[in-house]
C-alpha positions in Angstrom: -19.1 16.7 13.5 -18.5 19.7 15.5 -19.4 20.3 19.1 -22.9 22.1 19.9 -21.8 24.9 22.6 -24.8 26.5 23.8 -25.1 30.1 24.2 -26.1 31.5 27.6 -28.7 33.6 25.8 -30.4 30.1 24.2 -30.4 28.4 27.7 -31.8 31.6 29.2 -34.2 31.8 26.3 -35.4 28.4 27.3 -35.7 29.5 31.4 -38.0 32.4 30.4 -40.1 30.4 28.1 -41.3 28.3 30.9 -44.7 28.4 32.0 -45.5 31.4 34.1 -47.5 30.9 37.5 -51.1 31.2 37.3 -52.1 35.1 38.3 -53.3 34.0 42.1 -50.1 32.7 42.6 -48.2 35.4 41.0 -50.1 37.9 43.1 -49.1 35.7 46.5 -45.6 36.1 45.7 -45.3 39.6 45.0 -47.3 40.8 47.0 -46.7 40.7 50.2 -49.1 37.9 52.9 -51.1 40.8 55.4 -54.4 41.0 54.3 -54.2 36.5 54.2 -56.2 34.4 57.4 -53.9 32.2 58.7 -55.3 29.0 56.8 -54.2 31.0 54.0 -50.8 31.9 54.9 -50.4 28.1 55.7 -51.8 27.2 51.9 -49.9 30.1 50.5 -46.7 29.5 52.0 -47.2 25.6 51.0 -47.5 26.8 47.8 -44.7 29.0 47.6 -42.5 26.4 49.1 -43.9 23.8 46.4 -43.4 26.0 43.4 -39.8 27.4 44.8 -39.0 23.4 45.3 -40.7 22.9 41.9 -38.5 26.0 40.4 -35.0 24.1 42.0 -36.0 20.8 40.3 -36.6 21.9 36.9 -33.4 23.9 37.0 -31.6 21.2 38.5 -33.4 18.8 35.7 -31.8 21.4 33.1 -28.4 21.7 34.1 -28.8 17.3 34.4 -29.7 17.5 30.3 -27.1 20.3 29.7 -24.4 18.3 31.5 -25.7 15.1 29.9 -25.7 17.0 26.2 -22.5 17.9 26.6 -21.3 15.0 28.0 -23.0 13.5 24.7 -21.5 15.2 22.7 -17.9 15.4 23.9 -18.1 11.6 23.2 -19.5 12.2 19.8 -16.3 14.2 19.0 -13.9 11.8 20.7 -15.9 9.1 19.1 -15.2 11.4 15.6 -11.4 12.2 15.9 -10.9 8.9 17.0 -13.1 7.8 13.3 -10.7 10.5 11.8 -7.4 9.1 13.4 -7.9 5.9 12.3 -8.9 7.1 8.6 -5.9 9.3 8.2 -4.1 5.8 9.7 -5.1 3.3 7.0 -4.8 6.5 4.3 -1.2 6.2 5.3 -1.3 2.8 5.4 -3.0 2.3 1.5 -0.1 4.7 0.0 2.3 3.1 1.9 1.4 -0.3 0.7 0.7 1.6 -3.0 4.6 3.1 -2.7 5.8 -0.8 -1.5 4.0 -1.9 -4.7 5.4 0.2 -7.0 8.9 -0.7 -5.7 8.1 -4.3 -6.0 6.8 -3.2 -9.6 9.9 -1.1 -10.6 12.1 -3.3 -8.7 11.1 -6.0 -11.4 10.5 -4.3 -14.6 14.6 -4.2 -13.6 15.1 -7.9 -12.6 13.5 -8.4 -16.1 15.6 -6.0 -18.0 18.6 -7.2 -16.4 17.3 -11.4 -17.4 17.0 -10.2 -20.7 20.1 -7.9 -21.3 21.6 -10.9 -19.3 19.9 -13.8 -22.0 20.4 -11.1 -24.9 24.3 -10.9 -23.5 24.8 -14.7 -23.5 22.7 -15.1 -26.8 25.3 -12.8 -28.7 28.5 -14.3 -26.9 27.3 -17.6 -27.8 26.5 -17.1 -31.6 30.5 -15.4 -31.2 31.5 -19.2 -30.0 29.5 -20.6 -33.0 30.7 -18.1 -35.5 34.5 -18.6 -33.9 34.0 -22.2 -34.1 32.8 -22.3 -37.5 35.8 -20.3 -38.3 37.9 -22.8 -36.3 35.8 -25.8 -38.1 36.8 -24.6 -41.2 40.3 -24.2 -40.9 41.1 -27.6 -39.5 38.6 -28.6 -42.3 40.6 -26.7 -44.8 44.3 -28.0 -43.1 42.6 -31.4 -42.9 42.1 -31.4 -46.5 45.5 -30.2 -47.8 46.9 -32.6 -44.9 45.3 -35.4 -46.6 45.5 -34.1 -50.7 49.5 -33.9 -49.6 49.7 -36.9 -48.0 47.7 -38.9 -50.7 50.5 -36.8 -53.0 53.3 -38.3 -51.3 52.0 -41.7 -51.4 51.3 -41.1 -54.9 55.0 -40.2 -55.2 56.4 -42.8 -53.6 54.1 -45.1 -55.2 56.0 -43.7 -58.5 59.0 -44.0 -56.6 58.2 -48.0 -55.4 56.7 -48.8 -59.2 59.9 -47.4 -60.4 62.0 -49.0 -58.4 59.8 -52.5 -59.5 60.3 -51.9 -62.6 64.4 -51.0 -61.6 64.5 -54.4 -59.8 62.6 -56.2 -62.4 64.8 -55.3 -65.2 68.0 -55.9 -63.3 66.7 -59.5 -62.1 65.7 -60.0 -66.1 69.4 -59.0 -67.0 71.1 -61.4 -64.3 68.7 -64.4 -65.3 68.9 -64.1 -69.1 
């Protein structure tokens, strides 16, 4: 709201449009008091001094109402930029909070990436271990195997070997008895 600054012509314009004296007393105080008794001097000049003490209050009663407008409405326009200040303060403070949001937003979207390139990460080294120890599995499975085919080989072999050597003994004992 802006500030109401009166023209000098407008408070003027309001002056002149006060009510004129009545025509007797506008005659008394142009012309001038000669032809007047002196009871009518008396009255006349009481009247003069009334209206000129009348006159004083009423322009003393307007520059009252003009000081008290614009007293008025300087607090209407501190009262405003102070309204104003404070808007332009908490517009500041909303995109301020708005721009700390949106770092707390951004700043997780990337926490989360990072969890799941993280889990994806640890995911794909871990099915490596699996596949490695599948492999590993395998071979000792494999070894284990031919470990046990060649040992059940030799102990087929040298159950040849201790049959044949029965049967070696058994025939030389049957030649020394007999």
């Amino acid at each position: 709201m802006k500030q109401v600054n009166r023209p000098a012509a407008f408070r003027l314009a309001r002056v002149r449009a006060a009510p004129r004296p009545c025509p007797i007393v506008r005659s008394a105080l142009v012309e001038p008091i000669s032809s007047a008794t002196t009871e009518e001097n008396t009255e006349l000049l009481s009247a003069q001094q009334e209206l000129r003490q009348m006159r004083e209050t009423v322009s003393a009663l307007r520059l009252k109402v003009e000081e008290t407008q614009a007293e008025r409405d300087g607090l209407v326009q501190q009262a405003v930029a102070t309204a104003q200040d404070e808007i332009r303060q908490l517009r500041h403070t909303v995109q301020t909070l708005r721009d700390d949001l949106a770092a707390l937003q951004a700043e997780k979207e990337q926490a989360v990436q990072a969890a799941v390139a993280a889990g994806r990460d640890e995911a794909r080294q871990l099915q490596q271990t699996v596949a490695a120890l599948r492999s590993e599995l395998e071979t000792v499975l494999a070894k284990g195997a031919a470990n046990l085919e060649h040992q059940e080989h030799q102990q087929r072999a040298e159950l040849g070997q201790l049959h044949e050597t029965i049967a070696a003994l058994r025939t030389e004992l049957e030649q020394r008895h007999a």
